[in-house]
C-alpha positions as CSV (number, residue, x, y, z in Angstrom):
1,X,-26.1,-110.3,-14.0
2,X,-27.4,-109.0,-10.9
3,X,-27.9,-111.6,-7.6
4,X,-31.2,-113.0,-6.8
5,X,-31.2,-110.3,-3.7
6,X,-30.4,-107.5,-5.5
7,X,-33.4,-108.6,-8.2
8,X,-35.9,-109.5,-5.4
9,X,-34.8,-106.0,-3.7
10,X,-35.3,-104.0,-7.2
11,X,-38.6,-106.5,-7.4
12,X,-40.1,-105.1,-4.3
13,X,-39.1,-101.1,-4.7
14,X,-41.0,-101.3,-8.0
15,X,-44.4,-102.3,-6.1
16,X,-43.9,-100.3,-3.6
17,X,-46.1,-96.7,-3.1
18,X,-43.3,-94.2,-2.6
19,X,-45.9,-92.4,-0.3
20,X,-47.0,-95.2,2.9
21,X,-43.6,-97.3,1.6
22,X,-45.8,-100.5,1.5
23,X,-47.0,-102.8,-1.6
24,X,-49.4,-101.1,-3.5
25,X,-53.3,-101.0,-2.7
26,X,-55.5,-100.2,-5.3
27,X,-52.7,-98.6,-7.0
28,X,-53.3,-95.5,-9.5
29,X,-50.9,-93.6,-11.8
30,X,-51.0,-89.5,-12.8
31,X,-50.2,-87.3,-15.4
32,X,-46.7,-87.5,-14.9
33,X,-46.4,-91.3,-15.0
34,X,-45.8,-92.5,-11.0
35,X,-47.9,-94.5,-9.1
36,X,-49.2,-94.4,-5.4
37,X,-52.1,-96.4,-3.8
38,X,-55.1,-94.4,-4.3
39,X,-56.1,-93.9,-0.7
40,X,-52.6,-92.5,0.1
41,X,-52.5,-89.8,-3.4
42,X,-56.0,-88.7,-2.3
43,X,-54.8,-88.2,1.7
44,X,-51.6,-86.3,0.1
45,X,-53.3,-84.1,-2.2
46,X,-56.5,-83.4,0.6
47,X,-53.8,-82.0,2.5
48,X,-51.9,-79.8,0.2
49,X,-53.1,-76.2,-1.7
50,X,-51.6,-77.5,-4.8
51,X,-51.7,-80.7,-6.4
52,X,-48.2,-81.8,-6.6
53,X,-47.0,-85.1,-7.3
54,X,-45.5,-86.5,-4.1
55,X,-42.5,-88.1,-6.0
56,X,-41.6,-85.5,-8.3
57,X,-43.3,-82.1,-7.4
58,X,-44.7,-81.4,-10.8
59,X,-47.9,-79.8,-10.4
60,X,-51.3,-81.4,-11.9
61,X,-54.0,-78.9,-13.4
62,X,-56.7,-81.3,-12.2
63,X,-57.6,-84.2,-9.6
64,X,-57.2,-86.8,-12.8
65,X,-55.5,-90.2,-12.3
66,X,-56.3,-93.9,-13.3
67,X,-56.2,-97.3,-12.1
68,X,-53.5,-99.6,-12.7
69,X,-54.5,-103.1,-12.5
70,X,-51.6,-104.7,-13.6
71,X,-49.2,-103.4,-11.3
72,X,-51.9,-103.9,-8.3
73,X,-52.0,-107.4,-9.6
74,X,-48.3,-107.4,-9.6
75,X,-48.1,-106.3,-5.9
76,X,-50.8,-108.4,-4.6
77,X,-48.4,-111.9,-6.2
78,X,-45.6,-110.6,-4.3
79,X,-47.5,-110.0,-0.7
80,X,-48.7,-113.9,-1.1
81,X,-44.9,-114.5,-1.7
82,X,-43.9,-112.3,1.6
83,X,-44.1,-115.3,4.2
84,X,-41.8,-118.2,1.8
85,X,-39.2,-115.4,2.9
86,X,-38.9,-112.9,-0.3
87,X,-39.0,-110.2,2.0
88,X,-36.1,-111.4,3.9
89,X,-34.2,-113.3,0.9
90,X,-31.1,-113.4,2.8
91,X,-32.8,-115.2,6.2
92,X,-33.1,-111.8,8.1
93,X,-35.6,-111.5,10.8
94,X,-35.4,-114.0,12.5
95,X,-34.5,-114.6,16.6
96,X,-30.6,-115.0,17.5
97,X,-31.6,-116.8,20.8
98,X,-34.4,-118.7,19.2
99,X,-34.3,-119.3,15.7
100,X,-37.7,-118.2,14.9
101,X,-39.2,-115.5,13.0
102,X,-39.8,-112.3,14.4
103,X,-43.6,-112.2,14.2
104,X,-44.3,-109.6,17.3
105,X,-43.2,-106.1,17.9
106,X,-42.3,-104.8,21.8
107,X,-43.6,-101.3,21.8
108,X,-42.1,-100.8,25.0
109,X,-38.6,-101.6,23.6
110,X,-39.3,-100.9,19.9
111,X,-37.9,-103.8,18.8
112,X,-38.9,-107.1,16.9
113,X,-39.0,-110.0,19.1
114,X,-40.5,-113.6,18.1
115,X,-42.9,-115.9,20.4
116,X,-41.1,-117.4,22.3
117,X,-39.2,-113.9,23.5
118,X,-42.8,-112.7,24.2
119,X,-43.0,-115.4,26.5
120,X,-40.1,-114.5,28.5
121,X,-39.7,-112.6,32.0
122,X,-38.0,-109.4,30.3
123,X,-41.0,-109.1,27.5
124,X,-44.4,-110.6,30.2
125,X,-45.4,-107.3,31.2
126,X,-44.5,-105.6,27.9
127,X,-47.4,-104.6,25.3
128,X,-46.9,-106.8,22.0
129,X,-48.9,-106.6,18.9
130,X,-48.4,-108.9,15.2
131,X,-45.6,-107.1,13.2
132,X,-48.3,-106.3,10.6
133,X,-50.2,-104.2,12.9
134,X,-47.1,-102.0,14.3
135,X,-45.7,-101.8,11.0
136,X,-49.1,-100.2,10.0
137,X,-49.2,-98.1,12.9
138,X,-45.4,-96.8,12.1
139,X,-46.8,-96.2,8.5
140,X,-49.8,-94.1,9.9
141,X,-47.1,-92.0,12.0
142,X,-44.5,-91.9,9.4
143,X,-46.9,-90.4,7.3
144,X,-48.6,-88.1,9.3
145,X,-44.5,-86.9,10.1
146,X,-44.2,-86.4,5.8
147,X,-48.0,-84.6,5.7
148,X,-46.7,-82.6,8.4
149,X,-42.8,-81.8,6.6
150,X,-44.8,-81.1,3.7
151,X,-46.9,-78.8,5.4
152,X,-44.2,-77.2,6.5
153,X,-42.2,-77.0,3.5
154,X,-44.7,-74.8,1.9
155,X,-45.0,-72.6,4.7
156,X,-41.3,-72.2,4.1
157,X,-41.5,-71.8,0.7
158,X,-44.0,-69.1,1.1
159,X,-41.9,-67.6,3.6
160,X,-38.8,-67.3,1.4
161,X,-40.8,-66.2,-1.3
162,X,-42.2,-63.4,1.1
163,X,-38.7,-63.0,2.0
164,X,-37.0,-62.3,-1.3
165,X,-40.1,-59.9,-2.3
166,X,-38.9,-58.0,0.5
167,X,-35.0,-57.9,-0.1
168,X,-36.1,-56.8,-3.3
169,X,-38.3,-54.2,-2.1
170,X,-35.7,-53.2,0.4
171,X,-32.9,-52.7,-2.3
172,X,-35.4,-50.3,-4.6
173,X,-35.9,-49.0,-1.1
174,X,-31.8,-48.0,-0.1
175,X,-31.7,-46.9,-3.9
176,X,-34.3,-44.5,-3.2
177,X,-33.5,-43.1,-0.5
178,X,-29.6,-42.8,-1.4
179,X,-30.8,-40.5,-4.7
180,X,-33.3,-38.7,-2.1
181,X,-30.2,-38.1,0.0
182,X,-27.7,-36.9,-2.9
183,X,-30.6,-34.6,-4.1
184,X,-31.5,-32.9,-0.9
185,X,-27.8,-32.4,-0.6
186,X,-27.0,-30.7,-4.0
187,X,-30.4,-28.5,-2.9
188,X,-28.7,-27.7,0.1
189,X,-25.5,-27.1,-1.2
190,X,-26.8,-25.2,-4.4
191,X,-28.4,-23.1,-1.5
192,X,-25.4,-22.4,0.4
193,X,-23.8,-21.3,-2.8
194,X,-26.6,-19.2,-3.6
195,X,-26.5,-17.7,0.1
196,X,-22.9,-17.5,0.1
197,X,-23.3,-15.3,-3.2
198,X,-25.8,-13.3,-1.3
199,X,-23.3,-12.9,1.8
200,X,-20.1,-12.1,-0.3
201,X,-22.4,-9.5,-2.3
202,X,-23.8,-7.9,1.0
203,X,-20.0,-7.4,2.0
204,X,-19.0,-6.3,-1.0
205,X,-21.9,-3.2,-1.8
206,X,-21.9,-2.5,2.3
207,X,-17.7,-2.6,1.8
208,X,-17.7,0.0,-1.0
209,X,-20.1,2.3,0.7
210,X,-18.1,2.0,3.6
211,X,-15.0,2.8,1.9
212,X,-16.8,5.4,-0.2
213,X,-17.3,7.6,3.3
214,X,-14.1,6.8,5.0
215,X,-12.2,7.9,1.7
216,X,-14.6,11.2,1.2
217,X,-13.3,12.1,4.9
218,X,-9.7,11.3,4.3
219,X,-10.5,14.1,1.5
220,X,-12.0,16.3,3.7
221,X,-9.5,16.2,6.3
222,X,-6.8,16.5,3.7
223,X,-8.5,19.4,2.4
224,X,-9.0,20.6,6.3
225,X,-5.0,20.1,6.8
226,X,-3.7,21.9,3.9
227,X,-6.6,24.9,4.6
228,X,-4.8,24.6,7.9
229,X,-1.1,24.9,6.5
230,X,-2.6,27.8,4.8
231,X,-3.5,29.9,7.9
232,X,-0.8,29.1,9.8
233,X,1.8,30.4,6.8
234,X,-1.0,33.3,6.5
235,X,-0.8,34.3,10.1
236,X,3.1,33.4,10.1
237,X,3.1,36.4,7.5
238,X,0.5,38.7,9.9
239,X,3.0,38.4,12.5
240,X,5.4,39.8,10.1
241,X,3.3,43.2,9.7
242,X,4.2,46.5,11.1
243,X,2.0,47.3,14.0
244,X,-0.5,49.3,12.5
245,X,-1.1,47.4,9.6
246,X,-1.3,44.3,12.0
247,X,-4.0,45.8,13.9
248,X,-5.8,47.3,11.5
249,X,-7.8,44.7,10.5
250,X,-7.0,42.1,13.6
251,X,-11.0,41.3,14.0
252,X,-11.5,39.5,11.1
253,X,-8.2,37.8,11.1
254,X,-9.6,35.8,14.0
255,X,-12.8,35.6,13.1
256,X,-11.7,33.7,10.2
257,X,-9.2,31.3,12.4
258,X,-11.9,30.9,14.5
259,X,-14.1,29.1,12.0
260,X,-11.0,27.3,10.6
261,X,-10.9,26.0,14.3
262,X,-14.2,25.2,14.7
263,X,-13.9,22.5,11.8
264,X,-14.6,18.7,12.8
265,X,-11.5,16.8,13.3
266,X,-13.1,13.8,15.0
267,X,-12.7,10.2,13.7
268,X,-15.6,9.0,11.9
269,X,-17.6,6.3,13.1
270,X,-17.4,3.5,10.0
271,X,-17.3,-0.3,10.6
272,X,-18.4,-3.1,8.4
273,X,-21.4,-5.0,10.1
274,X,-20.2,-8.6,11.1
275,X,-22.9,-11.1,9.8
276,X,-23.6,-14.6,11.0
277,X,-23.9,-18.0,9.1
278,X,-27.7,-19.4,9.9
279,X,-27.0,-22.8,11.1
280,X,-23.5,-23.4,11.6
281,X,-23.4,-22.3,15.5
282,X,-25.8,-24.5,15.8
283,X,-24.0,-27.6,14.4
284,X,-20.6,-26.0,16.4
285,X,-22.8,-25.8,19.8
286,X,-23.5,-29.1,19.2
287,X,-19.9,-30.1,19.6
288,X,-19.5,-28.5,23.3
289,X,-17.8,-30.5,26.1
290,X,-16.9,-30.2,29.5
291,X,-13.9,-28.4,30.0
292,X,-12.3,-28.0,34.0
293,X,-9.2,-26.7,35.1
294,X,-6.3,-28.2,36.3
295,X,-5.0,-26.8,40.0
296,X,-1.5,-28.8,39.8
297,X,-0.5,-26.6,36.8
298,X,-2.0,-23.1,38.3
299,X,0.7,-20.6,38.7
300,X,1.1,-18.9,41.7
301,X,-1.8,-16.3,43.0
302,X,-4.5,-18.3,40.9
303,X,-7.7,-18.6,42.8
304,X,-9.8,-21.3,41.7
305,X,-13.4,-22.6,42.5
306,X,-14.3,-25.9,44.4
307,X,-16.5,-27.1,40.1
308,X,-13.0,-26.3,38.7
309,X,-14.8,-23.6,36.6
310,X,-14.0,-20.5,37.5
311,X,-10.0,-18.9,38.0
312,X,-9.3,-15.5,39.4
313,X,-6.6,-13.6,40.5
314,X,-5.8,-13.0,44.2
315,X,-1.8,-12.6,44.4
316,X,0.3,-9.9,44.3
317,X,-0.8,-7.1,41.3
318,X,1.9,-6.7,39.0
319,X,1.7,-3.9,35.8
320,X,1.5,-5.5,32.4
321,X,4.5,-3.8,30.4
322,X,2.6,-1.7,27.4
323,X,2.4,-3.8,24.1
324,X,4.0,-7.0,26.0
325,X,3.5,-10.6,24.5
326,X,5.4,-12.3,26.4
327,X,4.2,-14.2,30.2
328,X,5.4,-11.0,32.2
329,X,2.4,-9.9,34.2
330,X,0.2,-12.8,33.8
331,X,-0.4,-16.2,35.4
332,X,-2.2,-19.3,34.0
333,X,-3.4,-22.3,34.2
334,X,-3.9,-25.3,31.9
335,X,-7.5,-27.4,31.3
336,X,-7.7,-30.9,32.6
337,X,-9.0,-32.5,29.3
338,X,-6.1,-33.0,26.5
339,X,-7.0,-33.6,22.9
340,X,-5.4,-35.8,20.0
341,X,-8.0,-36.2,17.5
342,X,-12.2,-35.1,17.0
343,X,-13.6,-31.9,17.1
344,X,-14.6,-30.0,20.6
345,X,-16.2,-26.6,21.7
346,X,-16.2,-24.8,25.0
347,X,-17.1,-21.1,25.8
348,X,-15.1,-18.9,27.9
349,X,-16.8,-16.0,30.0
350,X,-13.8,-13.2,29.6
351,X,-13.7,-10.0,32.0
352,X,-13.9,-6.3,30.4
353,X,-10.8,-3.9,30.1
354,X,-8.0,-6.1,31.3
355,X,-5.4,-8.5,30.0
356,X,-6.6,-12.0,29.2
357,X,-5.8,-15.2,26.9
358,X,-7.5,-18.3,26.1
359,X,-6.7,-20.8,23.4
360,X,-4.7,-24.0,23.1
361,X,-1.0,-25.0,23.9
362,X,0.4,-28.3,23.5
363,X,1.2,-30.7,25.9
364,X,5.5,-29.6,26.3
365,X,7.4,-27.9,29.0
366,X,7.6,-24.5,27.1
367,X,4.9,-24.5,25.0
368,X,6.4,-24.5,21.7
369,X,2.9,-24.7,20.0
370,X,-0.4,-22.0,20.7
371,X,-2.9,-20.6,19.4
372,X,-4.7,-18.0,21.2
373,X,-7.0,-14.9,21.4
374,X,-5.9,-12.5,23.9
375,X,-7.4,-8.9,25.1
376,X,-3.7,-6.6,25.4
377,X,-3.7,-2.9,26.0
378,X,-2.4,-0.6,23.1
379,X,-2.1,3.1,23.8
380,X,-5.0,3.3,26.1
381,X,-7.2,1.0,24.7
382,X,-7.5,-2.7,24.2
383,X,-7.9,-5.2,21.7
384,X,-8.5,-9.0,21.0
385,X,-5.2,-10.3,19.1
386,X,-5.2,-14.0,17.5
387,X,-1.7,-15.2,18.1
388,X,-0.1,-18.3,16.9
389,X,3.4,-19.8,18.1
390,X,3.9,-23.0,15.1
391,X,6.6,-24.1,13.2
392,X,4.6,-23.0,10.1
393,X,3.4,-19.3,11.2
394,X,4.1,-17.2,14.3
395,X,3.1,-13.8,15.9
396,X,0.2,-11.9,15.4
397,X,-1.9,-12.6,12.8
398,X,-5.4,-10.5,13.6
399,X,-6.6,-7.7,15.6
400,X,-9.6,-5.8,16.3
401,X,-10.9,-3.7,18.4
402,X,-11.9,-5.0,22.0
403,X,-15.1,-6.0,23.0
404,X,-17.4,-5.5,26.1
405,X,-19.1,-8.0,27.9
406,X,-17.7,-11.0,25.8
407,X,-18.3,-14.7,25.7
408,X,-15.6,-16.6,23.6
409,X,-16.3,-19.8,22.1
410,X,-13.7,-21.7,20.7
411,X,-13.5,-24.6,18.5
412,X,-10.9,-27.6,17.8
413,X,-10.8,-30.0,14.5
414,X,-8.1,-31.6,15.3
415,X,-7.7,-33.7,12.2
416,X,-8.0,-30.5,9.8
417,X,-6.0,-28.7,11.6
418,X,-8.4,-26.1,12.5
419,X,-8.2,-23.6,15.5
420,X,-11.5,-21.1,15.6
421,X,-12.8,-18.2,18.1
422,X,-16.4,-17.2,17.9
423,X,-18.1,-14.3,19.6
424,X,-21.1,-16.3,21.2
425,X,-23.8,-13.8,22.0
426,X,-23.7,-12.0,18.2
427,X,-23.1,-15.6,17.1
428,X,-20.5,-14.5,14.7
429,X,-16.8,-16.4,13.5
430,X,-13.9,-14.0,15.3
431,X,-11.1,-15.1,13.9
432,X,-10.1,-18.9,12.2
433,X,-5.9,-19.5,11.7
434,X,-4.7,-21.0,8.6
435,X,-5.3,-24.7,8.7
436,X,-2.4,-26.7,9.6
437,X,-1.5,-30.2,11.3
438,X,-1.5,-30.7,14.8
439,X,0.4,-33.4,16.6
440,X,0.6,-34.7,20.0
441,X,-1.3,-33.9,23.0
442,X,-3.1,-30.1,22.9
443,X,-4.4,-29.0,26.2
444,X,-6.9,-25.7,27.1
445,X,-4.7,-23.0,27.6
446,X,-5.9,-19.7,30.4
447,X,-3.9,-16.7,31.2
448,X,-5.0,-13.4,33.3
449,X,-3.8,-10.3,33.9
450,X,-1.8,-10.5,37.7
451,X,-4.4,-7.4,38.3
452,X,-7.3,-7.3,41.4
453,X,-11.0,-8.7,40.0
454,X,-9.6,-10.4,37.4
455,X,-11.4,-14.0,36.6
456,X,-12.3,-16.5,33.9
457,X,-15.5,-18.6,34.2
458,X,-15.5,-21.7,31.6
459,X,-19.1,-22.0,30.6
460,X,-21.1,-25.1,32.2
């Protein structure tokens, strides 16, 4: 069975308003069975947009309660009982020093204190009131704390509803936007395709027709050579004649050689037109860094300015050997900036009708490792070569005919192995090796031609 404390204790809790935690006044009881004293259930629901029970938080549809005599009855027998000590069964509350019960409450300590302590030097100048009083006063604050929590708890709970609206809303938000993204992707891609059929087509009627005319003049000049094999074995034969019979008819024997003459025999002037990709300079411009030069690794002659921008020649000229690929006639100079991963572009500013390189080398004593375009003179005229030096491919792999006037971009993805040179001004791709893998340190790479006025200017 359970002690006389514990059952004065349970006693007590069962009379007392869950709301101002006192005995009930004028208690009432709602819908959902719990009591509170009626002014308190009217001060918590005045305050409050919905009418929740305090205890339990169900919600009632309307303002409906009703009176509970018996248990105000119930509480009103135990508050006559509070002073013969049911309140304290156990003797609590009363004065160690004195022995009496704590009747007064210090507000400046905030503590309970009994008569004769209010009577003392520490408490004189203190302000006291009955216990009844601050207890009623600590209830007042108490619950204007819990109208106050409560206040705040649904401005919470609004909150975090407003919250998880809005995580939901932001997740149908990503979602959208990742199927926007995919879509205007696969319309962008389904348009490069389409423009890429369009490009390859362009090439390919333009190609044909090109071919078409070079192949009728290979006819024609095959048909011009063996008209010319003709003559010559006809006037070989001519030779042959007795004088008079040579002579007789010597005027139209070169007026016929002369018309044979006469015949065109110059190249013809066919080329397939070099088209550009709309767009993609403009997403490889984007890519451009600052490239210098480095003066400790200039050979020796190299002239180069105070920005680090410009190179030219000023030593001793030296002829370039005819069809040489080798360093013989040239002297360079490395870039400052070294490269082991990411994508970079730069420009070069390359001088007309002379010997020059530019590329990438790596970062080794010879220079195992290049890629490069270079302008080399062939039989009396020049052009631009794409030459590797790699384990996988070496020599020359391209060559066109030079150009005038030219700006040279070139561009590094390091990762994919990619080495590219662009002609910048007709914005078209010059040449792009076969991708490979790169490792180690790759370095600008500048050679020129050991000639007078020659000069490179890396593009600001």
């Amino acid at each position: 069975m359970a002690s006389c404390p514990e059952s004065v204790e349970d006693l007590q809790k069962e009379v007392t308003c869950p709301i101002c935690m006192d005995f009930f006044t004028k208690p009432v009881s709602i819908q959902c069975g719990h009591s509170f004293c009626h002014s308190c259930l009217l001060r918590s629901w005045q305050q409050a947009s919905t009418l929740l029970c305090p205890e339990c938080r169900s919600v009632s549809q309307q303002r409906e309660y009703k009176a509970n005599v018996r248990l105000g009855k119930l509480a009103d027998i135990l508050k006559k009982l509070r002073p013969s000590g049911l309140c304290n069964p156990e003797g609590h509350g009363k004065c160690e020093v004195h022995q009496k019960v704590k009747k007064l409450f210090c507000e400046d300590d905030q503590s309970l204190i009994c008569v004769s302590c209010s009577q003392s030097q520490e408490h004189e100048t203190h302000s006291l009131c009955c216990t009844d009083e601050a207890a009623e006063n600590c209830r007042g604050k108490l619950q204007e704390t819990v109208t106050s929590l409560w206040k705040k708890s649904e401005v919470v709970a609004r909150q975090l509803k407003y919250e998880k609206t809005k995580f939901s809303l932001l997740e149908m938000e990503i979602d959208i936007q990742k199927k926007n993204i995919l879509s205007e992707f696969h319309k962008f891609i389904q348009l490069l395709h389409e423009e890429k059929d369009a490009y390859l087509s362009n090439l390919q009627t333009e190609g044909r027709s090109t071919l078409e005319r070079q192949n009728r003049r290979i006819s024609e000049l095959t048909e011009q050579s063996q008209e010319l094999r003709e003559k010559i074995t006809e006037l070989e034969e001519e030779c042959k004649k007795p004088d008079l019979d040579l002579l007789q008819d010597v005027k139209g024997v070169f007026k016929k050689n002369e018309l044979v003459l006469q015949k065109d025999t110059e190249p013809a002037r066919t080329s397939i037109p070099i088209r550009s990709i709309p767009g993609l300079m403009e997403w490889i411009f984007s890519l451009k860094v600052d490239i210098t030069l480095d003066c400790t690794t200039a050979d020796h002659g190299l002239i180069i300015t105070e920005d680090l921008k410009s190179v030219r020649y000023g030593g001793v000229q030296e002829e370039i050997p005819n069809n040489s690929w080798g360093p013989i006639g040239f002297a360079q100079v490395l870039g400052t900036q070294s490269f082991t991963s990411g994508k970079y572009y730069w420009e070069v500013e390359v001088p007309n009708n002379t010997a020059w390189c530019v590329g990438f080398c790596n970062k080794s004593k010879d220079f195992q490792n290049s890629f490069v375009l270079s302008n080399r003179q062939v039989n009396n005229s020049f052009y631009l070569f794409a030459q590797a030096q790699h384990s996988l491919y070496s020599h020359v792999q391209y060559r066109q005919a030079s150009v005038l006037d030219l700006k040279v971009g070139i561009f590094l993805d390091y990762e994919h192995g990619e080495i590219s040179f662009y002609h910048v001004k007709k914005r078209y791709l010059i040449y792009t090796f076969p991708t490979t893998s790169f490792s180690g340190q790759f370095l600008p790479f500048f050679r020129l031609s050991k000639t007078k006025d020659c000069s490179l200017t890396i593009c600001s």
